[in-house]
Structures are given as C-alpha cells and as structure tokens.
C-alpha positions as CSV (number, residue, x, y, z in Angstrom):
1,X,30.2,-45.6,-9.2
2,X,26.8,-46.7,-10.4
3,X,25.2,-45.2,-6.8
4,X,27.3,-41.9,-8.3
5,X,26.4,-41.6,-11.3
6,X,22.3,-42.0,-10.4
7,X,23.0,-39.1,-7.8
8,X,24.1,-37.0,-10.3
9,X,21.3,-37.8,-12.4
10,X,18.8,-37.0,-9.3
11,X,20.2,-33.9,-8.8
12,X,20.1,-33.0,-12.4
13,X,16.4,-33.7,-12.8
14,X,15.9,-31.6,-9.1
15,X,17.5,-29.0,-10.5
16,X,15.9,-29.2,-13.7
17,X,12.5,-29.4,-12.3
18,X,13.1,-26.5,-10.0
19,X,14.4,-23.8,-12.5
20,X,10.7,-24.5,-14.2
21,X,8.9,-24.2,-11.2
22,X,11.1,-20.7,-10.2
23,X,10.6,-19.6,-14.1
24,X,7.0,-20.8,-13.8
25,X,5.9,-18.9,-10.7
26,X,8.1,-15.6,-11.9
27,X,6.1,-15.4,-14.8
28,X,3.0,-16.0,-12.7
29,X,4.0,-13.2,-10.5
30,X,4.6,-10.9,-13.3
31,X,1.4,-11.2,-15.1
32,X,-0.9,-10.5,-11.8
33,X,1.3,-7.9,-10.9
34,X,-0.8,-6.3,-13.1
35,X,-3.8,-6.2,-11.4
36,X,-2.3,-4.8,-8.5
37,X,-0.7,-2.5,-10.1
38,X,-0.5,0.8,-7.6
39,X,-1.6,3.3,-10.4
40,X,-2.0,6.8,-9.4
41,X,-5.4,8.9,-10.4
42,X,-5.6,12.6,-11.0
43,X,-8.7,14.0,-9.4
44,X,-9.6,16.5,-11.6
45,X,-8.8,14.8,-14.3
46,X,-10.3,11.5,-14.4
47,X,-13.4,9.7,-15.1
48,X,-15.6,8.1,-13.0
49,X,-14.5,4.6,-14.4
50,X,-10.8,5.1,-13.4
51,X,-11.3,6.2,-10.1
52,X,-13.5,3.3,-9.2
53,X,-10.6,1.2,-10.6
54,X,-7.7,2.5,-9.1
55,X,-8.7,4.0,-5.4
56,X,-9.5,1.9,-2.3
57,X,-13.0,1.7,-0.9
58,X,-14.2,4.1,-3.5
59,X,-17.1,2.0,-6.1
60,X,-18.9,3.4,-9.2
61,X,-21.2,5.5,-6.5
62,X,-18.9,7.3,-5.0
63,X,-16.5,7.7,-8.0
64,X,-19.5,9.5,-9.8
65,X,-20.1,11.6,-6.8
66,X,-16.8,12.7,-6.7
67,X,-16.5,13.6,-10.8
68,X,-19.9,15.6,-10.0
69,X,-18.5,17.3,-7.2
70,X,-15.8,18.5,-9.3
71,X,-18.1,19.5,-12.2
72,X,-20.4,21.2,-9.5
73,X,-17.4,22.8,-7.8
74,X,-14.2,23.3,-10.2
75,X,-11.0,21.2,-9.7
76,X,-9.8,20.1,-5.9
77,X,-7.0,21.8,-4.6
78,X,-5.4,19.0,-2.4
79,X,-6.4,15.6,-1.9
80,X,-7.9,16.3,1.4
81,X,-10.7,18.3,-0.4
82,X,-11.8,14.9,-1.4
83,X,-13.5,14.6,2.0
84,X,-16.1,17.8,1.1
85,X,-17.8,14.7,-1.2
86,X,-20.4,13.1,0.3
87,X,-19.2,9.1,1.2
88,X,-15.7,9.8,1.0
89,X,-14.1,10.6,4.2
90,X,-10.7,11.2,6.2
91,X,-9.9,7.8,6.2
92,X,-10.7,7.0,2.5
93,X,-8.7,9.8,1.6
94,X,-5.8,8.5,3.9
95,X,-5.9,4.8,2.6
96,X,-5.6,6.6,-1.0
97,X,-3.1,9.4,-0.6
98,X,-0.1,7.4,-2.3
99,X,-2.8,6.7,-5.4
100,X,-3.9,10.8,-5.4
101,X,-2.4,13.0,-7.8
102,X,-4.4,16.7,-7.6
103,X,-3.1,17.9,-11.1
104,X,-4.8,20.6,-13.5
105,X,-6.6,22.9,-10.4
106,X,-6.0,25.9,-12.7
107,X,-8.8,26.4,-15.9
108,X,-7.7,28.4,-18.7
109,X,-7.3,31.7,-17.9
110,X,-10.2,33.9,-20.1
111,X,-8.6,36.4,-22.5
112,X,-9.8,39.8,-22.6
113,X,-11.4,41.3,-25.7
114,X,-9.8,43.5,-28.0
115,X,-9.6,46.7,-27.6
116,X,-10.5,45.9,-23.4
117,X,-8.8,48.2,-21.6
118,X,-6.9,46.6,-18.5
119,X,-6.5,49.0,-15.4
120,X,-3.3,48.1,-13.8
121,X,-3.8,47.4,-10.0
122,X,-2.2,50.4,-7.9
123,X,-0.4,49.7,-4.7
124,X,-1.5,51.6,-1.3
C-alpha cells in the first residue's frame, strides 16, 4: 500500500512537472514566433526599412535600391519586375514571392481643368 501510494505521488509530481515544461515551452514558442513572423511587403508601398525586415536576402542596400527604383520608375507591376533592380535577381524574387504583395501600381489619375474640353476617342 505504502509502494502504492508513493507511485501515485511520482506520477503526480511527473505529471506536474511536465504540464510546466509543455506550458513553458508553448509560451516560448509563441513569443519567437514573432520574429518569424512571415509578414508580407507591398512593393510600391513600403519603405526601405520594412523591406530589409521582412524579405529574404534583401539588406538596407538593396532595399534602398529598390525604393529608388520605384521613385526613379513609378510603381512595379508584378513582383518579377523586382529583378529590373540592380542586386536583386530571379532567385531573390522567387525565395520572396509568398512575402510580395504588388499593391497601389495605379497613381491618381490627373483631373482635367475646367472648362478643358475632352474629345471623345472615335472608333475606326
């Protein structure tokens, strides 16, 4: 009975000490999980800064080069355009595309002065 009753008290503290260990590393797993988060970045939308944070293989050189390129160029159509920027190629582009968003590729469209006449476009 004795033998019993310590077995039951073994298991108890083995159990115990295994639900802290399983809390312990689920919290630990949820607060890096930020850090490796899989954000996604807009390409004509965002800095520098947050494309050096959240693409693969791209630093703060060839994040700036790419935010010039857009500023030199207007807004990327697809992600593939990425590759026209020099130190970014195929394969960069490739390890990224799940992290690529190509939003905002249209600028505001310019409005035409009063009083402009518009000439519609005929058809041949």
């Amino acid at each position: 009975m004795l033998a019993r009753t310590i077995t039951q008290a073994t298991r108890s503290v083995a159990m115990k000490s295994f639900t802290v260990v399983l809390k312990s590393l689920l919290l630990a797993l949820l607060l890096s999980s930020n850090a490796y988060a899989l954000d996604k970045v807009d390409i004509n939308t965002a800095s520098a800064e947050e494309l050096d944070k959240v693409l693969m293989n791209v630093g703060r050189s060839k994040a700036e080069a790419i935010v010039e390129h857009r500023q030199a160029n207007g807004p990327f159509k697809s992600a593939e355009e990425l590759a026209l920027v020099k130190g970014i190629g195929l394969k960069t582009v490739e390890r990224n595309r799940d992290l690529i968003e190509v939003g905002a590729m249209m600028a505001p469209a310019k409005k035409a002065a009063k009083g402009a006449a518009v000439k519609p476009v005929g058809r041949r």
